[in-house]
N, C-alpha and C positions, 0 to 999 in steps of 0.2 A: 043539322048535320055538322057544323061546325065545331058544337058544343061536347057532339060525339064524338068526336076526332081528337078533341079536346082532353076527353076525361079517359079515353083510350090512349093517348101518348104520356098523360099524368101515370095514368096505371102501369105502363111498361117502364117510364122513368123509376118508379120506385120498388118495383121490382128489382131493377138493374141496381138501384139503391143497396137493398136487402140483401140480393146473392152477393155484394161488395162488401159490405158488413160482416157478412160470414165470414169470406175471405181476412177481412179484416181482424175479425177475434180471432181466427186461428191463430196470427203471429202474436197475440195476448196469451193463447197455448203454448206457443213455438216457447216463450218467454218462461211460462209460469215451468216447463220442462229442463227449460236451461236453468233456472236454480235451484230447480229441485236434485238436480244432478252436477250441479259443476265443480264439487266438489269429488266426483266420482271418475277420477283419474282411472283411464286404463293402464297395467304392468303386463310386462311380460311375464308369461306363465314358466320360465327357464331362460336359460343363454345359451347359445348353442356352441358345442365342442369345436368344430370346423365352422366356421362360418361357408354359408351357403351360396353356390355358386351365383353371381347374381349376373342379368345382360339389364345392361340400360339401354333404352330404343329413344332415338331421337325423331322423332317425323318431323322431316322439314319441305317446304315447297317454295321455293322463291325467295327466300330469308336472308339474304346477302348483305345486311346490314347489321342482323345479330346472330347470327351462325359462328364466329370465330369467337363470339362473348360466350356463347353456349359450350363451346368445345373448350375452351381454357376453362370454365366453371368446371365442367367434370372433369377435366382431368389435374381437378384438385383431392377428386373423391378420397375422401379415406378407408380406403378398403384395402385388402392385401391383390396384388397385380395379378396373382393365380386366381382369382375367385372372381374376378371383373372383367365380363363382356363387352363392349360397347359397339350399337347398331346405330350406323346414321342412317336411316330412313330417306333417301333424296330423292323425291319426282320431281325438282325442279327442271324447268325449264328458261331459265335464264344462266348465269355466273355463277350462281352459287354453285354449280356441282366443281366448278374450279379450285373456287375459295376450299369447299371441305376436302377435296384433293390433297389440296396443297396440307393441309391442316392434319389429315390423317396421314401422311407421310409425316410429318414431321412427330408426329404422335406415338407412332409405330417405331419411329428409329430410337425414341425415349420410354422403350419399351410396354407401352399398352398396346392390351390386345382388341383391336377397335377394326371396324370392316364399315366401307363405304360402298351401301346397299343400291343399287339403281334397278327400277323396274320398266320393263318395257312399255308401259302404260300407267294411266293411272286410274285402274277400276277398281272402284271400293274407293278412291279418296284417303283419307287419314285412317280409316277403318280398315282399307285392302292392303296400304303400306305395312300398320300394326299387326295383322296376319300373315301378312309376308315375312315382316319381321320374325315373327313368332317359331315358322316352320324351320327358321334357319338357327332359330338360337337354342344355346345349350344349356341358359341359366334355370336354375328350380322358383326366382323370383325374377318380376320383370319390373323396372322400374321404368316410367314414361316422363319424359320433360319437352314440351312444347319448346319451340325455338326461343321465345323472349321470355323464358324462364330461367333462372340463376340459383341451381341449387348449390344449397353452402357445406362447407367442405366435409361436417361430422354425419352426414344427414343419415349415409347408408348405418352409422355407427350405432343411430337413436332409435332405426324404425326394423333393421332385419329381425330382432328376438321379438316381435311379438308374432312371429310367421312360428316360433316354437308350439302353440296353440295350435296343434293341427285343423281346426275350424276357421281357422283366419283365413278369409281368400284375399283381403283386401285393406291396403291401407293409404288413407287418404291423407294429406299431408295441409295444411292452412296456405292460399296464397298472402303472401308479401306482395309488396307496392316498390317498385324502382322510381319511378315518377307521378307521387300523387300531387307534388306539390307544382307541377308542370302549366297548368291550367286549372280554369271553372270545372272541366269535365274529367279531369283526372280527379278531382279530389270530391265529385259528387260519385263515379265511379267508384273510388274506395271506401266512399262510408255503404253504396251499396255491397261491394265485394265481404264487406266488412261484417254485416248485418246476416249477410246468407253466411257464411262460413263459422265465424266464433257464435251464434244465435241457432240457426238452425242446422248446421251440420253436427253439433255441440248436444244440441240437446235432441236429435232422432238417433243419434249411434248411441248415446247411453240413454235413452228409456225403450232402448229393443227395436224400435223403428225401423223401418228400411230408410237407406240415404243413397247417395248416388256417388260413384267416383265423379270427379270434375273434368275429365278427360285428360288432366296431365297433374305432376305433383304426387305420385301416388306411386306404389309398389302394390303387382298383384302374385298371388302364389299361379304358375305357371298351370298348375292342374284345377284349379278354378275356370280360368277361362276356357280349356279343354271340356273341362265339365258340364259349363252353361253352353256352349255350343260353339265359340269362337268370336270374332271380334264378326260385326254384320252392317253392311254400309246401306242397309232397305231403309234407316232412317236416316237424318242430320247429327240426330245424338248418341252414334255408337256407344259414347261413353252410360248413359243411361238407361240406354240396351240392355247391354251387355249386363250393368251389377243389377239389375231387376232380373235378368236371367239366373245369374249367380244367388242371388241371394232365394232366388222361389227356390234354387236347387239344394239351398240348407247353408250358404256358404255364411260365415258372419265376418260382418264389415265394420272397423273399426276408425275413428277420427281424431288426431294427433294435431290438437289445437297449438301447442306451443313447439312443433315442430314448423319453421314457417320458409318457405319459396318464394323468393321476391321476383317478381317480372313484370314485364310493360305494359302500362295500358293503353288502351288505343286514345292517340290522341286528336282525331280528325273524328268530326261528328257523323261522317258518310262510313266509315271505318265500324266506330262505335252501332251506328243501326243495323249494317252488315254483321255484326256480329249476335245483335240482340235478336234480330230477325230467324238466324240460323237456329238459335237455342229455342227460341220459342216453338218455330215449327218442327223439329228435333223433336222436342217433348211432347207436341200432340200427335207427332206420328206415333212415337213410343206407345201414347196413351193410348190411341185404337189398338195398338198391337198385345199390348202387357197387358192391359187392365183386365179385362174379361179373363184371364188367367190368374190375376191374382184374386176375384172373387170367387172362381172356382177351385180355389186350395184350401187347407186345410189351417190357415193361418188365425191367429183371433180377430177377433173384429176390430181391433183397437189399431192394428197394423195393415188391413186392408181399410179401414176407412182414413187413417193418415196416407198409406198407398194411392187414397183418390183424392185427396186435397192438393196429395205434391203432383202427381199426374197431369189434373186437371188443373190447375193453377194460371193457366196461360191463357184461358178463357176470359180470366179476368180484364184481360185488355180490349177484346172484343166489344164486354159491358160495357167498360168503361166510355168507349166510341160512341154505343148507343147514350149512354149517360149523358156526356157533354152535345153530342148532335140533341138531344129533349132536355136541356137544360130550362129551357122555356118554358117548359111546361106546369111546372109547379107553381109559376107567377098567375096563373090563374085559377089555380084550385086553393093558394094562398088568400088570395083576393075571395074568393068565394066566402071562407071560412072566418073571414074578418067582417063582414058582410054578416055571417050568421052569430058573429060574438063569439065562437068557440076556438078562434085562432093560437089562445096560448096552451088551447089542451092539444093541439096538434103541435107545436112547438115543444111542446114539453116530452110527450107520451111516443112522438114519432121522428120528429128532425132531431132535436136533439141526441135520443138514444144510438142513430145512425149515423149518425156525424160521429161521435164518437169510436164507435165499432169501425165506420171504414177509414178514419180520419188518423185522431189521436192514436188510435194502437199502432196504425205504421209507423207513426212517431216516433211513441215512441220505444218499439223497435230497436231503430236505428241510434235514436240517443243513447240507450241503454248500451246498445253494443260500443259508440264509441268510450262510452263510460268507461268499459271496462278493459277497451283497449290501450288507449293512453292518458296519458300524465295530469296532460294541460286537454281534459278532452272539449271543454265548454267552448274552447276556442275554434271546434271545428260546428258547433252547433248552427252559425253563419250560413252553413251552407245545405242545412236540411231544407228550407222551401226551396230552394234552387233545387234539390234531388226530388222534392217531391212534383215539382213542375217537368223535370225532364220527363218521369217518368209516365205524364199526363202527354206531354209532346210526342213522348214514343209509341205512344198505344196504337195510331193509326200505324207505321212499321210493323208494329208486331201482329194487329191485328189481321195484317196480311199474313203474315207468317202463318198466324191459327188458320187461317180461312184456306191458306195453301193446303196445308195438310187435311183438313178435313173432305175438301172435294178431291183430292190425291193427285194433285199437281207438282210436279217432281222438277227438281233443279238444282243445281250442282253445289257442291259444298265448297264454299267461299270461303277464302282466307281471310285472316283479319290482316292490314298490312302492320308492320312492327319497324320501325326508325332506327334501333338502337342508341336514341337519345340523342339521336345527329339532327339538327334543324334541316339543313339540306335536303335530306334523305326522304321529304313529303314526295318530289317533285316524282320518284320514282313511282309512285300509284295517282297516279293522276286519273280520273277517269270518267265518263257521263254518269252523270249523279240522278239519271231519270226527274219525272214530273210530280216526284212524293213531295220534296221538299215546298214546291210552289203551291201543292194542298194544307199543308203545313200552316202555309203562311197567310193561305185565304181564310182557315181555321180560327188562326190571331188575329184577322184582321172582324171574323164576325165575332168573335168573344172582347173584340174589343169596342165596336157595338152593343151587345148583348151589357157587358157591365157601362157603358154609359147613361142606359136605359134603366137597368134596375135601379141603377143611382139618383137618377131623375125623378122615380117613382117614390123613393124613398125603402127600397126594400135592402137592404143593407146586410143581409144574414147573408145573401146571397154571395155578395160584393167578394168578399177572401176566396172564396174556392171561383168565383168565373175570373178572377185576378190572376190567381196559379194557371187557369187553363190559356189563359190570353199568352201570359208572358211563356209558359211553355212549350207550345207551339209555335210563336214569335223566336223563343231562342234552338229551337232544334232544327227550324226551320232554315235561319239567315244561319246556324253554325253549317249544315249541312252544303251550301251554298259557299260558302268564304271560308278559305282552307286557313288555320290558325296560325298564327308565328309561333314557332317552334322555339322556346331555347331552353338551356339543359338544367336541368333541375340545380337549385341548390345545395351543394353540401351533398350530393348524390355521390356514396363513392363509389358508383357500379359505372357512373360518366366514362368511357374512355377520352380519355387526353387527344383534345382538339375536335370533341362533339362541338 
């Protein structure tokens, strides 16, 4: 019986292996597309005579610490004053609708034309505000910037003519980093933000792909979203809605790598899983809802099967759970195979190959991408196993998020909180961090077991990966728990005076 249970959780461990592997070479695709194309800069098809009337929508909810940083950003914009809308979006319910008050008066008497939107509820979430927004505005483009975003002054100058394409519905813009250098998790944060954006946003908008607006950072043509149906708050991820909408509707979406949006990243690890949490289950709700639509279209295969890689994507955390909960497993089908003499064809022909595929290609990935992002980039290389251990740490977080959506457990769409780079400014979300973090840490505490024991035995292949899963667990668990000291980034000049 034993032996049965045995060779049945071997067999589902490598399973879990295998669909990870998959996942894995995709972003050795994601890669092999990004330079097949990165030289394939998109232009505007024309410039336009009048430039086009644009509203920029602010959604804010509770932001009282970078809401006055958001409003002096745009109202840097370089755009001509007749042609620029501006919508603050406010369901807050604390100070902030004061602070924007105060801020749109004084905005208004330096003549921009800007309106401080209040809704008498808040149904729909970010998605009911943006629709709200939407019915009131007058622009033909709508430009969206989340609160702890900072668009820079030429942006509307670089991105309106490629809307002269009348197929454009959508453009996406690169986030920037205000404080990567903040912390361990600001800066494991931006080599992940870094990897999805210039790697895969880079290379599905030029080889025809579908891709996703990110939910802020972006200009959409107002009749796009009219088109695909409206902005729809039945999932987490409007934003991935919505352009999966747009885009089954014929809309094309294009991605403006060197066009770049600097904003904050969460710097509290309870902050940061509330946010990974939402996006994940966002996207498996999408994926019940999209997917079966996009294999009954009329699209190529090559677009509906990348369509189900990004879709389904999030699944991958679920495996993962199973993976490290039957990491055990294999210590005895390894033992078997050494027992029968034939342990280095299984070494060779099976661990190896898979190690590779779901290991080294995240890699490198993300090496790749900071390669190509900056200067001095080897120096940021320090901190890929620390990103690749978070991202082990977070799987249980996320994997709840998958699990939520799949049984249709429904629950509110959470802010991420944003500091404005003030250390102080934690104290204002303070809140019960539930009973994940304490599984977290009972997780580090048996993989820190688990690799004592392979060690003992002398199984050593194993040692590196139950090390990543010890110590990431270990750290997402005590960060979630012990709120950070906050202080202000170095040389950041987006700092206000006396963060």
């Amino acid at each position: 019986m034993w032996l049965e249970l045995q060779q049945i959780a071997t067999t589902v461990y490598f399973t879990m292996l295998v669909l990870l592997s998959f996942y894995g070479a995709h972003r050795l695709w994601m890669l092999f597309l990004y330079y097949r194309h990165r030289h394939d800069r998109p232009q505007p098809v024309g410039r336009f005579e009048t430039p086009p009337l644009v509203t920029v929508q602010l959604p804010v909810y509770n932001e009282p610490c970078v809401v006055e940083r958001l409003l002096d950003a745009v109202a840097q914009l370089q755009y001509p004053r007749d042609r620029l809308e501006i919508q603050v979006l406010d369901d807050s319910t604390d100070e902030t609708p004061q602070l924007v008050s105060n801020k749109v008066r004084a905005l208004r008497a330096a003549g921009w034309n800007i309106q401080h939107l209040r809704r008498p509820h808040r149904q729909g979430f970010k998605a009911g505000a943006l629709q709200y927004g939407l019915e009131h505005a007058k622009g033909e483009l709508i430009a969206i910037f989340d609160a702890d975003f900072v668009p820079p002054p030429d942006l509307l100058q670089r991105t309106v003519d490629f809307f002269t394409d009348p197929q454009v519905g959508m453009v996406q813009l690169r986030w920037g980093h205000l404080n990567d250098q903040q912390s361990l998790l600001t800066r494991v944060q931006s080599i992940l933000i870094d990897g999805h954006f210039l790697i895969e946003q880079t290379a599905r908008s030029r080889s025809g792909r579908f891709f996703n607006f990110n939910g802020t950072a972006g200009l959409w043509r107002r009749r796009c979203i009219e088109d695909a149906g409206g902005w729809s708050a039945d999932t987490l991820a409007e934003d991935l809605d919505l352009s999966y909408r747009a885009q089954l509707r014929g809309w094309k979406f294009l991605f403006l790598p060197d066009v770049v949006v600097p904003a904050e990243l969460p710097v509290e690890m309870a902050a940061f899983k509330t946010q990974q949490h939402r996006w994940a289950k966002g996207a498996i709700q999408t994926c019940k809802k999209l997917l079966p639509s996009v294999w009954r279209s009329s699209l190529p295969w090559k677009i509906k099967l990348e369509a189900t890689i990004h879709l389904t994507s999030n699944f991958g955390y679920v495996m993962l759970v199973i993976l490290c909960l039957l990491c055990r497993a294999p210590a005895a089908a390894n033992a078997l195979h050494m027992a029968g003499g034939h342990w280095w064809m299984k070494l060779l022909f099976v661990d190896m190959p898979l190690f590779f595929a779901a290991t080294v290609s995240v890699v490198a990935f993300y090496i790749l991408a900071q390669r190509e992002l900056h200067v001095r980039w080897w120096e940021r290389l320090a901190y890929v196993p620390l990103m690749m251990a978070v991202g082990v740490g977070l799987s249980l977080n996320n994997a709840r998020g998958v699990l939520e959506a799949m049984f249709n457990h429904r629950s509110e769409f959470v802010r991420t909180p944003k500091y404005g780079l003030k250390p102080r400014a934690q104290q204002m979300y303070r809140r019960w961090r539930g009973v994940l973090p304490w599984i977290e840490l009972a997780m580090a505490g048996y993989f820190a077991y688990v690799l004592a024991d392979i060690v003992d035995r002398g199984q050593w292949m194993m040692a590196p990966f139950v090390l990543i899963m010890a110590a990431g667990f270990a750290y997402v668990g005590f960060s979630s728990l012990i709120p950070p000291r906050l202080e202000k980034p170095a040389g950041s000049p987006f700092a206000p005076a006396g963060a």
